[in-house]
N, CA, C and O of each residue as an XYZ file, in Angstrom:
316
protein
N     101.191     87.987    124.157
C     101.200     88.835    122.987
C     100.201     89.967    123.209
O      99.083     89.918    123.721
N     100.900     91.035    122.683
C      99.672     92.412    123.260
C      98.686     92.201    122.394
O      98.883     91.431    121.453
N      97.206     92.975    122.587
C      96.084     92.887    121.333
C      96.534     93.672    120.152
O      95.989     93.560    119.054
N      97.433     94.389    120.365
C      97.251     95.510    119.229
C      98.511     94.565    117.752
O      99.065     95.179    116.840
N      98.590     93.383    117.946
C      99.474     92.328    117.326
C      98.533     91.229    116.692
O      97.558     90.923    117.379
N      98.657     90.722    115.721
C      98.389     89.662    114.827
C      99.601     88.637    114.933
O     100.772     88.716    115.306
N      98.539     87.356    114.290
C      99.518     86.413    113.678
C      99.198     86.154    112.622
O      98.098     86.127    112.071
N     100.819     85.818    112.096
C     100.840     85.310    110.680
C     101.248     83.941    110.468
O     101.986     83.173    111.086
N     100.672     83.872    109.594
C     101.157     81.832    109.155
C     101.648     82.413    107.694
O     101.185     83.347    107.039
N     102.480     81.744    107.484
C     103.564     81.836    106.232
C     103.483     80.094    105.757
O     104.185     79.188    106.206
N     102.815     80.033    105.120
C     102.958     78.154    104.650
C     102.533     78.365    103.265
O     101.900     79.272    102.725
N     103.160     77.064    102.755
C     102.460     77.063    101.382
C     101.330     76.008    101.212
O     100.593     75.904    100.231
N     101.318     75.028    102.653
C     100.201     74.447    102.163
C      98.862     74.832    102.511
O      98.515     74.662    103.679
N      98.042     75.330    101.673
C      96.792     75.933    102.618
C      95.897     75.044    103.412
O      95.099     75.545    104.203
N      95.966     73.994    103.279
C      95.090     73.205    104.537
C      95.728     73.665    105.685
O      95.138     74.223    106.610
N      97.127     73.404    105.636
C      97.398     73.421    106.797
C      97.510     75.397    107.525
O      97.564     75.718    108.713
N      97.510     76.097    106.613
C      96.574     77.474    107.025
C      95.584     77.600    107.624
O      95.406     78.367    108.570
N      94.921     76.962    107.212
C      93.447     76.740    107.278
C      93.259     76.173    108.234
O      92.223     76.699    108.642
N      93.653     75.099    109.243
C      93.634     74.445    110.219
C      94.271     75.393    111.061
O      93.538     76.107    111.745
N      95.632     75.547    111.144
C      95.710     76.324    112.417
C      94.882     77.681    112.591
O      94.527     78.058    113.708
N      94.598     78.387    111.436
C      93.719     79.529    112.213
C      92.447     78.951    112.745
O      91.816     79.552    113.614
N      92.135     78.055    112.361
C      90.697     77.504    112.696
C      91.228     76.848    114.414
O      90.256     76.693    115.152
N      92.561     76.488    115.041
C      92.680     75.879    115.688
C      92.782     77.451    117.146
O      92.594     77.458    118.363
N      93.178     78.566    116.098
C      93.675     79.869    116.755
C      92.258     80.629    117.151
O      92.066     81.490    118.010
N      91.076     79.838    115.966
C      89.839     80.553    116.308
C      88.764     79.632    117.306
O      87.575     79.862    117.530
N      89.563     78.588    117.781
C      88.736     77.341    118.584
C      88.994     78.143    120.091
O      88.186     78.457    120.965
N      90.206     78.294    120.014
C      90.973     78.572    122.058
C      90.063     80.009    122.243
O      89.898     80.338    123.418
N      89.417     80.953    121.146
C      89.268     82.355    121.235
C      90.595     83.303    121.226
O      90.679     83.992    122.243
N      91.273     83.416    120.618
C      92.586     83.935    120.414
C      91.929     84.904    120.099
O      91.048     84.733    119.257
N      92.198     86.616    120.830
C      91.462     87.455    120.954
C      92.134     89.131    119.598
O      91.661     90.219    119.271
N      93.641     88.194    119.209
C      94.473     88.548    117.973
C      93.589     88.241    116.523
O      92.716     87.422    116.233
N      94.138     89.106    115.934
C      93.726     88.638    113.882
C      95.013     87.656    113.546
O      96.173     87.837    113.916
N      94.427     86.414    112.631
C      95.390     85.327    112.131
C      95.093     85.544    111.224
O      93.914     85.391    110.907
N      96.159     86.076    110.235
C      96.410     85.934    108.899
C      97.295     84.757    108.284
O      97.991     83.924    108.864
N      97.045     84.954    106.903
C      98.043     84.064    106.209
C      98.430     84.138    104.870
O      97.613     84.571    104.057
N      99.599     83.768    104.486
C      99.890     83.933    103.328
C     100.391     82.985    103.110
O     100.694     82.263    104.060
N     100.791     82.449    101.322
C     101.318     81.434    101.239
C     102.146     80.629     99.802
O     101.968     79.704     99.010
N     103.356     81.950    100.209
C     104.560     81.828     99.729
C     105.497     82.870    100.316
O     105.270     83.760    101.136
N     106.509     82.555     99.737
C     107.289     83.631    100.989
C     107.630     85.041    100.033
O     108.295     85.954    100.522
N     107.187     85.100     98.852
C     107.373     86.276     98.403
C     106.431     87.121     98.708
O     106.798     88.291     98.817
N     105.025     86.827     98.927
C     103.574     87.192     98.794
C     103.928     88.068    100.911
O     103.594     89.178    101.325
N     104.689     86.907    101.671
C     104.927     87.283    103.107
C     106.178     88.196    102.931
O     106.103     88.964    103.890
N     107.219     88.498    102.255
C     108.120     89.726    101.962
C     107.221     91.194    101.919
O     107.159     92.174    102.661
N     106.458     90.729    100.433
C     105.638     92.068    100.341
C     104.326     92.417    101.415
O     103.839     93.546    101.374
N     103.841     91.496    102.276
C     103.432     91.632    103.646
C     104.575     92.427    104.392
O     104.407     93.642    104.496
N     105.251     92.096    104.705
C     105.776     92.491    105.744
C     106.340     93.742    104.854
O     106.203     94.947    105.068
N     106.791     93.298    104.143
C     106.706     95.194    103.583
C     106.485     96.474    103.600
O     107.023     97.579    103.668
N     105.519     95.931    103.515
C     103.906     97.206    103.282
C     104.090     96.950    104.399
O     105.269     97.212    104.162
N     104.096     96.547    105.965
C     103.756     97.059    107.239
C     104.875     97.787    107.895
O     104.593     98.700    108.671
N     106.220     97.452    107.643
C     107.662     98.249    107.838
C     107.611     99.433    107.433
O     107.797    100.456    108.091
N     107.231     99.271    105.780
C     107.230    100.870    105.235
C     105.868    101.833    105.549
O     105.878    103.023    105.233
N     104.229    100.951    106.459
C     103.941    102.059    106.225
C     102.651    102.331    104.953
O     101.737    103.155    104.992
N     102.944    101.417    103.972
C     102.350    101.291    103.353
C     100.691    101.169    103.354
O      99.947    101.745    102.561
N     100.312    100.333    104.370
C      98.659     99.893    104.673
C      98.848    100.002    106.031
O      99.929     99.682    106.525
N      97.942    100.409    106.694
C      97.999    100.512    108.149
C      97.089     98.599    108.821
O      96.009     98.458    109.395
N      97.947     97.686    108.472
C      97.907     96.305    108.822
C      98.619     96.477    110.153
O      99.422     97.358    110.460
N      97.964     95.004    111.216
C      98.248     95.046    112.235
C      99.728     94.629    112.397
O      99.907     94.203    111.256
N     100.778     94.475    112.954
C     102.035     94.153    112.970
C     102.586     92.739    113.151
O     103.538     93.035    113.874
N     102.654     91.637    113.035
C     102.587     90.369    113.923
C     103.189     89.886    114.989
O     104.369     89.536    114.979
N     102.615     89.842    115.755
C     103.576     89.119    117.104
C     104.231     88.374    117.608
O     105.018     88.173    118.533
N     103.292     87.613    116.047
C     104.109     86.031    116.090
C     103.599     85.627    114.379
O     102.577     85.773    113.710
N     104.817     85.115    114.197
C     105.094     84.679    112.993
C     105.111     83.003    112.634
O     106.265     82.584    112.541
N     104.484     82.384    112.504
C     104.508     80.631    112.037
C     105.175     80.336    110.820
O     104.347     79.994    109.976
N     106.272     80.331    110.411
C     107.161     80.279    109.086
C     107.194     79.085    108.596
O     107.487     78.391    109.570
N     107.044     78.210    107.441
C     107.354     77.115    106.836
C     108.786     77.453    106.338
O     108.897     78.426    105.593
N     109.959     76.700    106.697
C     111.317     77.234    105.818
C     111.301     76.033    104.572
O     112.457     75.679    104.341
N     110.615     75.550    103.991
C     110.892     74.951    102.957
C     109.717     75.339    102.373
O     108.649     74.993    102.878
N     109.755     75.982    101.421
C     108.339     76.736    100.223
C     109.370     77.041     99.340
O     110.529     77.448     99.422
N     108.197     76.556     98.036
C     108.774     77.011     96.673
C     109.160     78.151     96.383
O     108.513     79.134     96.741
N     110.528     78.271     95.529
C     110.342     79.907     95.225
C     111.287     81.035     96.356
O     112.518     81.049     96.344
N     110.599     81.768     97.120
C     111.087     82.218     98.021
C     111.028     81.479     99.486
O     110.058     81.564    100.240
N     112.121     80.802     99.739
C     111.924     79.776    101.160
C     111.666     80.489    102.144
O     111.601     81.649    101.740
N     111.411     80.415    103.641
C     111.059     80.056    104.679
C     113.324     80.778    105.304
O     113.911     81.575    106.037
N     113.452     80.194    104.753
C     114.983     81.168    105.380
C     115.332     82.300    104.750
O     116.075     83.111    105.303
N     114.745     82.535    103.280
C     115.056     83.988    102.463
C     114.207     84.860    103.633
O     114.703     85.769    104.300
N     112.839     84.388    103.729
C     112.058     85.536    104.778
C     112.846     85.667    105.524
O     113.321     86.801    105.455
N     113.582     84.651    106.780
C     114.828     85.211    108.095
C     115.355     86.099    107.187
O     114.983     87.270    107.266
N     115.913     85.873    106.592
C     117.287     86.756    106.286
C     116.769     88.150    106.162
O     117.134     89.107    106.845
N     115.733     88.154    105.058
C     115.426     89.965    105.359
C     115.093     90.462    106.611
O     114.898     91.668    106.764
């Protein structure tokens, strides 16, 4: 993954947020790990970085939960 890329975690449970960036900040992962956690909150993420909106880093890699309340984990695929 190039540096100029982030990752995102898309989960709704936040421990488990919370653990993998902590697991992303153990190896020295030399990327920003973000997270969000619902999939509407990760729509309007990815949003705002398509349109332009906030100059946020892009992600390189995406960690998706497809089962979250609300807006699932396959509504995000689809857009």
């Amino acid at each position: 993954m190039r540096e100029d890329q982030s990752i995102l975690i898309i989960d709704d449970d936040v421990d488990y947020c919370c653990l993998l960036q902590l697991a992303f900040h153990e190896v020295d992962v030399g990327n920003p790990v973000e997270a969000v956690h619902d999939g509407q909150s990760a729509l309007n993420h990815l949003r705002q970085l398509t349109d332009g909106v906030f100059n946020g880093i892009m992600p390189g890699l995406i960690l998706l939960d497809l089962r979250m309340p609300g807006v699932s984990g396959l509504e995000v695929l689809r857009w």
